[in-house]
N, C-alpha and C positions, 0 to 999 in steps of 0.2 A: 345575772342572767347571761348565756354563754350567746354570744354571736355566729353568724350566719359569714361567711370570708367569704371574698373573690380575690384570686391570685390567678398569678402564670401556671400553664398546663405543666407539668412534667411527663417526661416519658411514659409512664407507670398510669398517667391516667385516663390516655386514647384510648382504650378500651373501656373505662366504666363509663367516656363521653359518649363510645360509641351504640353502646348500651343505651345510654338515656335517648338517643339519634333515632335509632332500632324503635324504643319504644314510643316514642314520640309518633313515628313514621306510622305504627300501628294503630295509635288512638285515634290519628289524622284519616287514616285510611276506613277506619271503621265507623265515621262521622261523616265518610265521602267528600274530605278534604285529600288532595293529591301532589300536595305540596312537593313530598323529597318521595322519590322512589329508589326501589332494591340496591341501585346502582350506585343512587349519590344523595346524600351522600354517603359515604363509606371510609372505611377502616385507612385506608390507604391518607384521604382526603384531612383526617383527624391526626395520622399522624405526624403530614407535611403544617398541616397547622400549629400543632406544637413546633415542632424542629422550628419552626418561621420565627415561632415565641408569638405567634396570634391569637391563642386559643386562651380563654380567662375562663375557670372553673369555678362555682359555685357550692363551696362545703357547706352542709348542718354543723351546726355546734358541736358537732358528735366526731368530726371530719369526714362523711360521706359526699362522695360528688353525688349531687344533686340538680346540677344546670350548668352551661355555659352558653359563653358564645365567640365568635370570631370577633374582634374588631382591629382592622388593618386599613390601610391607603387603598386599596385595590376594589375600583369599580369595575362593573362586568362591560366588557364592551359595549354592549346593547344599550349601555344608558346613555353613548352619547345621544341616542335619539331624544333625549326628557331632557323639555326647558328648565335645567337647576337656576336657581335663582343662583347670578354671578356665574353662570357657564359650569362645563364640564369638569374644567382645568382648575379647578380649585381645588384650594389641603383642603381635604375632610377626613373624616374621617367615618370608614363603613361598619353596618355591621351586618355579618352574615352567621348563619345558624344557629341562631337563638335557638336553646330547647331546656324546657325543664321536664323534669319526669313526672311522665301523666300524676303518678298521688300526690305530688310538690304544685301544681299547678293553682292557680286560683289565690293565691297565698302571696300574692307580690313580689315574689322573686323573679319573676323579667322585670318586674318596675326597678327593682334592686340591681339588676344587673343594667337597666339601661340608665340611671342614674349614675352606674361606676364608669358605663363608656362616653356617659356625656365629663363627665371631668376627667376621665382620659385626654378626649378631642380638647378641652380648653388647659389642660399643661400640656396639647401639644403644637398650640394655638392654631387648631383647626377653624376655621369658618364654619361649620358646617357637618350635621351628621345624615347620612343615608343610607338606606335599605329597601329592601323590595320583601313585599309578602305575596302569598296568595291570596286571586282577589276570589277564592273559596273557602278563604279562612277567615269570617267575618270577625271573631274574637280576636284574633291577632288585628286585624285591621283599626276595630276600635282601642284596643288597648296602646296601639302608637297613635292615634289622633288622638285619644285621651290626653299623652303625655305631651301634647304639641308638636305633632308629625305633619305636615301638612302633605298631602295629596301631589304628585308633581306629572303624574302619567303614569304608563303602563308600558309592560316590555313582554316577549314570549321566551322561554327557554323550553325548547322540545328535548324531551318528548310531549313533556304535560301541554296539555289545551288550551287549559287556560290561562290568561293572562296575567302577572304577576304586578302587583300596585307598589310602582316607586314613590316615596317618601322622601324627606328632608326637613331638616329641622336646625334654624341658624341659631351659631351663638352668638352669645353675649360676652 
């Protein structure tokens, strides 16, 4: 049976990321989740992700990108406000813009992808992994407390509304 790989972005694949981003952004919008709008994320954002080498893609056995996500050091300003368990200033290691393509969804590939950035974060002896979702995206919500996210507060990024649910979840 042929496998399912996650590896480093290359050049060549910011656009079928940003494609899955695009459609993502549409199914979330048509569900009255407003997670990422028009603006951001965007093409521009996907390509400084690669060049950074932060961006991990998700192929089918076939080699089609089908998901990714960011995982880098870089917490967004706004969390120093969230009591992280051990403070702000700890290695962790984040992850930002998880998305798989609405037909790939439901199928465990974020589980698959947040399993490859939890042993990421432990060969890079992080303490620690965090993220924020929207707290409009109830699915996403339960599928990181599923995988032992724990809850730590909430932040805002405008323009959206509503309020984004920071997470963390310590290693071992």
């Amino acid at each position: 049976m042929a496998s399912w790989n996650i590896k480093q972005a290359r050049p060549g694949d910011a656009a079928a990321m940003m494609a899955i981003i695009a459609a993502c952004r549409d199914d979330m919008a048509a569900r009255g989740i407003k997670q990422w709008h028009n603006e951001y994320p965007n093409l521009q954002v996907v390509q400084q992700d690669v060049a950074a080498q932060t961006l991990y893609i998700l192929h089918d056995p076939a080699g089609l990108v089908v998901g990714g996500a960011v995982l880098d050091k870089h917490q967004a300003e706004a969390y120093r406000t969230i009591p992280w368990t051990g403070g702000f200033d700890q290695h962790v290691l984040c992850v930002h813009r998880l998305a798989i393509s609405p037909p790939h969804q439901r199928q465990g590939l974020a589980r698959q992808l947040m399993a490859f950035a939890e042993d990421l974060a432990r060969q890079r002896a992080c303490s620690a992994i965090r993220l924020d979702t929207s707290s409009a995206n109830p699915a996403s919500l339960a599928m990181y407390q599923n995988l032992g996210y724990q809850p730590r507060g909430s932040v805002h990024f405008p323009p959206r509304q509503q309020p984004f649910i920071c997470l963390e979840k310590l290693l071992k």
